[in-house]
C-alpha positions in Angstrom: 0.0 0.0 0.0 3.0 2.6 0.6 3.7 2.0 -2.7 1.2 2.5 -4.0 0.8 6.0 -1.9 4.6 7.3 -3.0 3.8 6.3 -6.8 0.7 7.7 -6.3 2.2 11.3 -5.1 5.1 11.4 -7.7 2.2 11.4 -10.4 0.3 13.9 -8.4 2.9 15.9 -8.4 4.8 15.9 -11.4 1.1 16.0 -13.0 0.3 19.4 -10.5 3.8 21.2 -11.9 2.8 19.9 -15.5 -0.7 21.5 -15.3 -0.2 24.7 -12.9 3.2 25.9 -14.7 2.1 24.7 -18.2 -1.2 26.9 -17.6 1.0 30.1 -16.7 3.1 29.9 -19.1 0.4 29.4 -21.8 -1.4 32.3 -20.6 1.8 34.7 -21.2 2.6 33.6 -24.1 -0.8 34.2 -25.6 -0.8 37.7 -24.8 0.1 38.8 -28.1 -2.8 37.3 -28.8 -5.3 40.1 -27.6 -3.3 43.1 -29.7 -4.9 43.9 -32.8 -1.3 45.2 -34.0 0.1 41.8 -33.7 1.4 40.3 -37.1 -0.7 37.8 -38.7 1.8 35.7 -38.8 1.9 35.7 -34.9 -1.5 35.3 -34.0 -1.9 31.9 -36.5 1.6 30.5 -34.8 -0.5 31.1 -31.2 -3.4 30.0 -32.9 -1.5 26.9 -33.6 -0.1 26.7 -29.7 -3.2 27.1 -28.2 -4.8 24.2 -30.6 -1.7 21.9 -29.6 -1.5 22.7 -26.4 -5.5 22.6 -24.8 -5.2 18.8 -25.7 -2.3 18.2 -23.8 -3.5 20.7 -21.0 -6.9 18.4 -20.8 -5.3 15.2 -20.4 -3.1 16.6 -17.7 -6.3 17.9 -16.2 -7.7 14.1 -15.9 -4.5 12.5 -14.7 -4.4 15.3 -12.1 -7.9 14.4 -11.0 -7.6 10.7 -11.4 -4.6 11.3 -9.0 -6.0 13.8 -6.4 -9.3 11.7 -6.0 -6.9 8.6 -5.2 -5.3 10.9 -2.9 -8.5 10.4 -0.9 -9.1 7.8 -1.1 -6.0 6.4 0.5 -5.6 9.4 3.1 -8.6 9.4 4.7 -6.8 12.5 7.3 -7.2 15.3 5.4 -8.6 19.4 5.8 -12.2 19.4 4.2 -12.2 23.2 3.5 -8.8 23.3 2.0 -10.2 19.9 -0.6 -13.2 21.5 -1.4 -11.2 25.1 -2.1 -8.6 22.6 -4.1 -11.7 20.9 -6.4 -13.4 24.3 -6.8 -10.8 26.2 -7.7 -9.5 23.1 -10.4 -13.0 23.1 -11.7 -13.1 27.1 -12.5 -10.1 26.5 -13.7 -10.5 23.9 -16.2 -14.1 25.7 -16.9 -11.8 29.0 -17.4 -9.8 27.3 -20.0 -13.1 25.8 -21.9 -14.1 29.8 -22.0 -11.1 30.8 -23.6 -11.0 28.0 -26.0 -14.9 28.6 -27.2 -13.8 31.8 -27.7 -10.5 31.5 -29.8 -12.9 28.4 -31.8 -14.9 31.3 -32.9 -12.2 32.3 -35.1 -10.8 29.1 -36.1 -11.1 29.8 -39.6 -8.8 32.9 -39.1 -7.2 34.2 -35.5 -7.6 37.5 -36.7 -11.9 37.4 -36.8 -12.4 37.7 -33.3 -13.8 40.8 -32.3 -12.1 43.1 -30.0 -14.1 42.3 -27.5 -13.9 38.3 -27.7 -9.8 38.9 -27.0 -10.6 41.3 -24.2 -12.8 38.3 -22.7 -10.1 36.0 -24.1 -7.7 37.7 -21.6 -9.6 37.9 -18.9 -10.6 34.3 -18.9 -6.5 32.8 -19.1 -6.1 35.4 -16.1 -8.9 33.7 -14.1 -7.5 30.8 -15.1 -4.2 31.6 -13.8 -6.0 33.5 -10.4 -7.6 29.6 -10.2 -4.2 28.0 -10.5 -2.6 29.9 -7.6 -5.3 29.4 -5.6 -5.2 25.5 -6.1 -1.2 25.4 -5.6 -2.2 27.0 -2.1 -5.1 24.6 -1.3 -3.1 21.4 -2.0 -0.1 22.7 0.0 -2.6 23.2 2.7 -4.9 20.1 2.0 
């Protein structure tokens, strides 16, 4: 059973630095993405990023739960209020990233068709996203 626990918390882990650093640093790199003086060129590479990356991002997401639900599972000692801050904040999170990607799906046939007000939202859903992800790095430190 111990080792099931330790291989149990290197996936967690290594799946929680996957997801919460990979999120952040998504998030800055598409902020080109919201400038209307951004070269075409640009916004289709981030285009492409984004449409590589949300895949990987979702599968992270479901080994990360698949992980953290086994977590208790197995520990029955842990802080209710901290889990159920850790599974909100991962849900709003995930739910922040589904935003973001309706929104960049609404131009899919060219990056540059979303309205000025679809990247505003666009921005302000990968920074809830990231507002999410710090909150969740606290709860599990804390769960």
């Amino acid at each position: 059973m111990d080792f099931f626990r330790a291989l149990n918390e290197i996936a967690f882990y290594l799946s929680f630095v996957l997801w919460a650093g990979g999120g952040v640093t998504v998030s800055v790199f598409l902020i080109p993405l919201r400038d209307p003086n951004t070269p075409p060129q640009v916004q289709g590479f981030l285009y492409s990023l984004w449409e590589n990356l949300r895949i990987v991002a979702m599968a992270v997401s479901i080994i990360m739960l698949g992980t953290s639900m086994t977590r208790l599972i197995i520990d029955p000692a842990f802080n209710v209020f901290w889990t159920v801050i850790y599974f909100a904040t991962f849900s709003l999170t995930v739910f922040s990233w589904y935003m973001a990607d309706r929104l960049i799906r609404m131009g899919a046939s060219d990056p540059r068709s979303m309205l000025e007000v679809e990247k505003r939202n666009f921005g302000l859903y990968l920074f809830y996203a990231d507002a999410c992800i710090v909150l969740t790095v606290i709860a599990a430190a804390l769960m």
